[in-house]
N, C-alpha and C positions, 0 to 999 in steps of 0.2 A: 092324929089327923089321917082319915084315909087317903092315900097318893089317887093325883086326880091326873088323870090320861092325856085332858084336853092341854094341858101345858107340861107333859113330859116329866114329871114328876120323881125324879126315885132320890131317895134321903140316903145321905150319907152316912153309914153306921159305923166307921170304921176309925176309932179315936187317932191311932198312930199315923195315919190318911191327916187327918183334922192338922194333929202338932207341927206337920213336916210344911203341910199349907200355911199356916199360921206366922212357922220361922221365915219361910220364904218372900215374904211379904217386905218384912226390913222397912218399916216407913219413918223416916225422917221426919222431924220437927216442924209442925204448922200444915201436914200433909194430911189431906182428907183421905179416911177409907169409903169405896164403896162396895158392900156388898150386893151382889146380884143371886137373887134367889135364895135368901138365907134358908128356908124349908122349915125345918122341925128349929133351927136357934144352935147347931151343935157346932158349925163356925161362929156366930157371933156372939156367943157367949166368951170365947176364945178373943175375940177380934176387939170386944169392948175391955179387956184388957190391959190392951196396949195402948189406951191412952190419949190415942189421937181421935180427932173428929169423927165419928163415924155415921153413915150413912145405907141403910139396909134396901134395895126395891126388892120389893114379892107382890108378886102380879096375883093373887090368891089374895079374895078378899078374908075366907074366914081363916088362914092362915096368916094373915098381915091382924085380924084383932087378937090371934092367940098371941103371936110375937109382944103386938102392943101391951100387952097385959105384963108380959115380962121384962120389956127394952124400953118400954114408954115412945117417945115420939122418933125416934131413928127410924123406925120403920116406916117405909115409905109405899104404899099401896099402888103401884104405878106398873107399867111395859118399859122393862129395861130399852126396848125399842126404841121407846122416844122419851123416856123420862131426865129431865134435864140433870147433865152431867155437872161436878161442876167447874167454875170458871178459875178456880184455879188449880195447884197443884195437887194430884188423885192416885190412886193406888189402888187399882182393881181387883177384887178377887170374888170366885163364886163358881157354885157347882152349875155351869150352864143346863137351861134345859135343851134337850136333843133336837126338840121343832124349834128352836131359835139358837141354838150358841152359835151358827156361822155370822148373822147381819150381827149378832151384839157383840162379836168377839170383833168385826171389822168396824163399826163402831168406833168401840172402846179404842183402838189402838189407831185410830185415827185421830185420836183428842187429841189437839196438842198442850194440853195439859197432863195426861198422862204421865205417868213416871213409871209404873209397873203392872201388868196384869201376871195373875195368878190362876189359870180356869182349868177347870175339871172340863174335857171334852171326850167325847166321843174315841173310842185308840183311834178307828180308821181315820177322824178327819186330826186330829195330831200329828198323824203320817204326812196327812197332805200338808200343814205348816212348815214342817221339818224335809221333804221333800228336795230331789237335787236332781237335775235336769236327764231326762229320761226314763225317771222314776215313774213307775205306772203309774201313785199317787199324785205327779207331778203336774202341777195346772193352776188355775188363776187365784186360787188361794192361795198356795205356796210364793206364787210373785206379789200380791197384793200385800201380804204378808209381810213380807222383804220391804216392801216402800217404803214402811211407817215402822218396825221394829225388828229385833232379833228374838228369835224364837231358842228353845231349849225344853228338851225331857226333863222333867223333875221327877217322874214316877207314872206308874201305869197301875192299875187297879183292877182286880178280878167281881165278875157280877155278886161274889157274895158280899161285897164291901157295901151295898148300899138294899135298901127296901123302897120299894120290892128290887127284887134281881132284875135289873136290865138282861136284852139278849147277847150284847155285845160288853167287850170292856171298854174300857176308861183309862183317858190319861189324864196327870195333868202337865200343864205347860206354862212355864213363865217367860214375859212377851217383856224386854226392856224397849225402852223407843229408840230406834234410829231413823228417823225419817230421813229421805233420799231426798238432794232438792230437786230433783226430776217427779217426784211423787206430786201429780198435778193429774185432775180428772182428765185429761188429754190422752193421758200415760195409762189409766187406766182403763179406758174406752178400751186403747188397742190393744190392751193385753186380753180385754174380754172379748174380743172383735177375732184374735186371734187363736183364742181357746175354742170359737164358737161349736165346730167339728172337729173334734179332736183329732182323726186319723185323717184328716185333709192337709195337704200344703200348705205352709204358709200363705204363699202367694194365692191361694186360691181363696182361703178365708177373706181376706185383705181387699180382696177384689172388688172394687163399689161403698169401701171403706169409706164415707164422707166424699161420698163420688169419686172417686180414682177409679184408671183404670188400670188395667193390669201391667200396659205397660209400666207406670207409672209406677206403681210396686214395685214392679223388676229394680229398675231404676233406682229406689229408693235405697231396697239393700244390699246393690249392689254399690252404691255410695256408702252403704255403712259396714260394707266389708263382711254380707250377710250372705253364704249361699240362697239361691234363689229355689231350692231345689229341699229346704228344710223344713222338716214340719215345728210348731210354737215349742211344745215336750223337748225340742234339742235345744232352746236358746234360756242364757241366764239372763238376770235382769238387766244387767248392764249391757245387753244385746238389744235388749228391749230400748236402751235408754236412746243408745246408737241412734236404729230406727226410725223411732219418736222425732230426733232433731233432724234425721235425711225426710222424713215423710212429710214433715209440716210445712 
């Protein structure tokens, strides 16, 4: 199949890439696989292996009938975006595509069904998952991130690993859950509220936040033992959590 531009397309060629994703997975008894973008079949041929439940989305209609032709009905013709996860326990993995693996990677690790994601991303936004507080990568993915799981390097991949050659490399990343019980669209509001300019003050981002005023910011982190004087890139999440409870 020719790699089609409009959904980012580049196939993974690289079998020892494949095996290392594959082990990483580790799915437990009665746990659903989903893959996300299986492509050409070179992970889920691998993946129907093991056994367990498996479920494939590839948003590519004539690449969802070549799949069918070989997987029969696992294959599921759908927008990882919105294609229904499912309701119980899941174990994600998939080479994301580049115009979508941010919403489907915050998605996915928001399920609380979830048990494991495995994604082939982008190196630069793997940096940003992996990120630590004043890291130029460091920003509302990396804290979003934090809410809902623990992030880790598995491997990084060079553009000849996949067809056609991407411009950039590739990681991938495996996302176990830990969701935070602070992790409440509240909490995320203001961590995006607080990213909004980056090389802005806090307090200044913050300002008109849900109508507050500035004074009232001040206030807030200075309740949570927040210099008033910080931009979002210095605070970790549990700065954030502070915050959240002085703010509301």
């Amino acid at each position: 199949m020719r790699p089609k531009k409009r959904w980012g397309q580049h196939f993974l060629r690289n079998p020892g890439a494949v095996e290392r994703i594959v082990s990483a997975i580790e799915p437990r008894p009665g746990e659903v696989i989903v893959e996300i973008g299986p492509g050409e079949g070179v992970l889920t041929e691998k993946l129907v292996a093991l056994g367990n439940e498996l479920q494939a989305i590839e948003i590519d209609p004539e690449l969802s009938r070549s799949l069918r032709q070989r997987f029969g009905n696992i294959i599921i013709n759908d927008d990882a975006l919105t294609a229904p996860l499912p309701a119980r326990p899941f174990r994600a993995v998939g080479n994301l595509p580049y115009n979508a693996g941010t919403p489907i990677l915050r998605r996915v690790i928001a399920d609380p069904h979830m048990r494991r994601a495995v994604f082939m991303l982008q190196k630069e936004v793997a940096d940003r998952l992996l990120a630590c507080p004043r890291d130029e990568t460091y920003g509302f993915l990396t804290l979003y991130t934090q809410l809902f799981a623990r992030p880790r390097m598995l491997m990084t991949l060079e553009p000849g690993s996949f067809h056609p050659r991407p411009k950039v490399r590739s990681a991938v990343v495996v996302l176990d859950p830990e969701r935070k019980p602070f992790a409440t669209e509240s909490v995320i509001d203001l961590i995006g509220t607080a990213f909004r300019m980056r090389r802005k003050k806090l307090v200044n981002n913050l300002t008109s936040w849900h109508g507050r005023s500035r004074a009232d910011v001040i206030a807030a982190m200075e309740r949570a033992g927040i210099d008033p004087d910080v931009r979002a890139e210095e605070l970790a999440l549990d700065d954030f959590a502070r915050l959240a409870r002085a703010i509301s």
